[in-house]
C-alpha positions as CSV (number, residue, x, y, z in Angstrom):
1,X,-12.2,-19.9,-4.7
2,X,-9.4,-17.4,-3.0
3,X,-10.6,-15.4,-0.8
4,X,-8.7,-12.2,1.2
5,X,-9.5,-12.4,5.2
6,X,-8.7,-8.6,6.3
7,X,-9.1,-8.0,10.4
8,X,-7.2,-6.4,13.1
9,X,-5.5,-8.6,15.5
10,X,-2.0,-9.2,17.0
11,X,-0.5,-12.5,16.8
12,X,-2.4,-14.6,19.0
13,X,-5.2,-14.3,16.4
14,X,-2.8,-14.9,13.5
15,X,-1.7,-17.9,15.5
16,X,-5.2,-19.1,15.6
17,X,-5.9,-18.7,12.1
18,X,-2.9,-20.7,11.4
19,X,-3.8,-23.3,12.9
20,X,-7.4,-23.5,11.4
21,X,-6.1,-23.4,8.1
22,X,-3.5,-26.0,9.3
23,X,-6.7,-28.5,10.6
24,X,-8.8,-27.3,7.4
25,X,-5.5,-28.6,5.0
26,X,-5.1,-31.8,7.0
27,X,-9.0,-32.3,6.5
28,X,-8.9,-31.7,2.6
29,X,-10.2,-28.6,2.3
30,X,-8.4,-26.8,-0.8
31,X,-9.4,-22.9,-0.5
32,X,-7.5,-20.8,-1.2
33,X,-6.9,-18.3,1.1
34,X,-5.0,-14.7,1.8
35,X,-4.7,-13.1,5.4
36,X,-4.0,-9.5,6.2
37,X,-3.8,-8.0,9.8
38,X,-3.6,-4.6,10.8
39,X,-2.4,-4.2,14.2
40,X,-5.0,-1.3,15.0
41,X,-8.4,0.0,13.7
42,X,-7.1,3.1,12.8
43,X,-4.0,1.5,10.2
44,X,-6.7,-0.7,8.6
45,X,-8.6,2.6,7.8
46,X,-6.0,5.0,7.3
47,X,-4.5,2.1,4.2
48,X,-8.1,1.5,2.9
49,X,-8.9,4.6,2.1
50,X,-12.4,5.1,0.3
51,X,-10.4,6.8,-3.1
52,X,-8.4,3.0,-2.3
53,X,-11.5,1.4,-2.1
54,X,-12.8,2.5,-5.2
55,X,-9.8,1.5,-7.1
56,X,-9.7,-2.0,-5.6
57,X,-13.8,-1.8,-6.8
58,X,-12.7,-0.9,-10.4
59,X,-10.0,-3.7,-10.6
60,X,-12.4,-6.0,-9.7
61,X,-15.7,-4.7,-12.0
62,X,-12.8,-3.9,-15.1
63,X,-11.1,-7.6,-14.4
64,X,-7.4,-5.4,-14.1
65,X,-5.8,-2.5,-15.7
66,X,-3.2,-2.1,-17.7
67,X,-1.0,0.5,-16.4
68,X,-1.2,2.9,-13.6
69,X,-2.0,5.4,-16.4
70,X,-4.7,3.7,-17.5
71,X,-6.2,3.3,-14.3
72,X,-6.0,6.9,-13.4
73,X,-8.1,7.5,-16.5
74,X,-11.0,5.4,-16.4
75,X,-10.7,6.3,-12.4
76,X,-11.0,10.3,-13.4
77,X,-7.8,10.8,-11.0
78,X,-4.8,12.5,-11.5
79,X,-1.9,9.4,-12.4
80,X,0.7,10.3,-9.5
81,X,-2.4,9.9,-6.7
82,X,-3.3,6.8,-8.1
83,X,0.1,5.5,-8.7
84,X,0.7,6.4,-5.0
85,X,-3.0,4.3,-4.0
86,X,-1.4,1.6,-6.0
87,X,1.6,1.4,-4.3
88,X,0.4,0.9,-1.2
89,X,-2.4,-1.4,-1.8
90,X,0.2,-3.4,-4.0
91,X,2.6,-3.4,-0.4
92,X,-0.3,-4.5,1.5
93,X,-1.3,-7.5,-0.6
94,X,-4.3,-6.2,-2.1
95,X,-3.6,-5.7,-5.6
96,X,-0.7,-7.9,-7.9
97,X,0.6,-8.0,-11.4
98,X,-0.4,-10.9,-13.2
99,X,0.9,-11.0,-16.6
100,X,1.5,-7.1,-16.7
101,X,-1.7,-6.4,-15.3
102,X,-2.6,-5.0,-11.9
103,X,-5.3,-7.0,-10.8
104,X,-7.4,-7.7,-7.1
105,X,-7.4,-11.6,-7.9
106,X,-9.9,-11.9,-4.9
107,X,-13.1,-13.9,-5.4
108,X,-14.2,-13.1,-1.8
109,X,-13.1,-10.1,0.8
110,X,-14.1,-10.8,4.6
111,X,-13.6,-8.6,7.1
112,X,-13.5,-8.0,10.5
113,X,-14.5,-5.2,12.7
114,X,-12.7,-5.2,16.6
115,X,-15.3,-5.2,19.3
């Protein structure tokens, strides 16, 4: 299973995950397993966007697009907006192109709201 961990955090608590995932190895456990850490609250909102949520949600339901085109159709939003969304969520490690294909590989998303 791969799973996508997103939270906000500096780098003592990506320090602390790394080591977990370190002791978790050395135990045998073979999960797969993606981090991404926003510095602030506001950054982790202002990049997942709900029109970004939605197409992360249609990658997922529609196992991948074909094109940026294609997306923008079945999504009902004009191509250069989504091309821009896809960008962005492609920079962040949401999304990748697998065989041509932009996909959100992720089995599981966590996340983590700051207290």
């Amino acid at each position: 299973m791969t799973t996508l961990s997103v939270s906000v955090g500096g780098r003592k608590e990506m320090g602390e995950r790394f080591i977990a995932a370190w002791k978790r190895a050395e135990a045998g456990d073979t999960t797969e397993e993606r981090h991404i850490t926003f510095e602030t609250w506001e950054q982790l909102t202002s990049t997942l966007t709900e029109s970004r949520l939605e197409l992360l949600r249609h990658l997922r339901t529609a196992d991948g697009a074909d094109s940026t085109e294609a997306l923008a159709k079945s999504l009902g939003r004009e191509h250069k907006d989504v091309r821009e969304d896809v960008q962005v969520l492609e920079d962040g490690g949401f999304i990748e192109r697998m065989d041509g294909r932009l996909v959100a590989p992720w089995e599981v998303v966590v996340s983590q709201k700051p207290e």
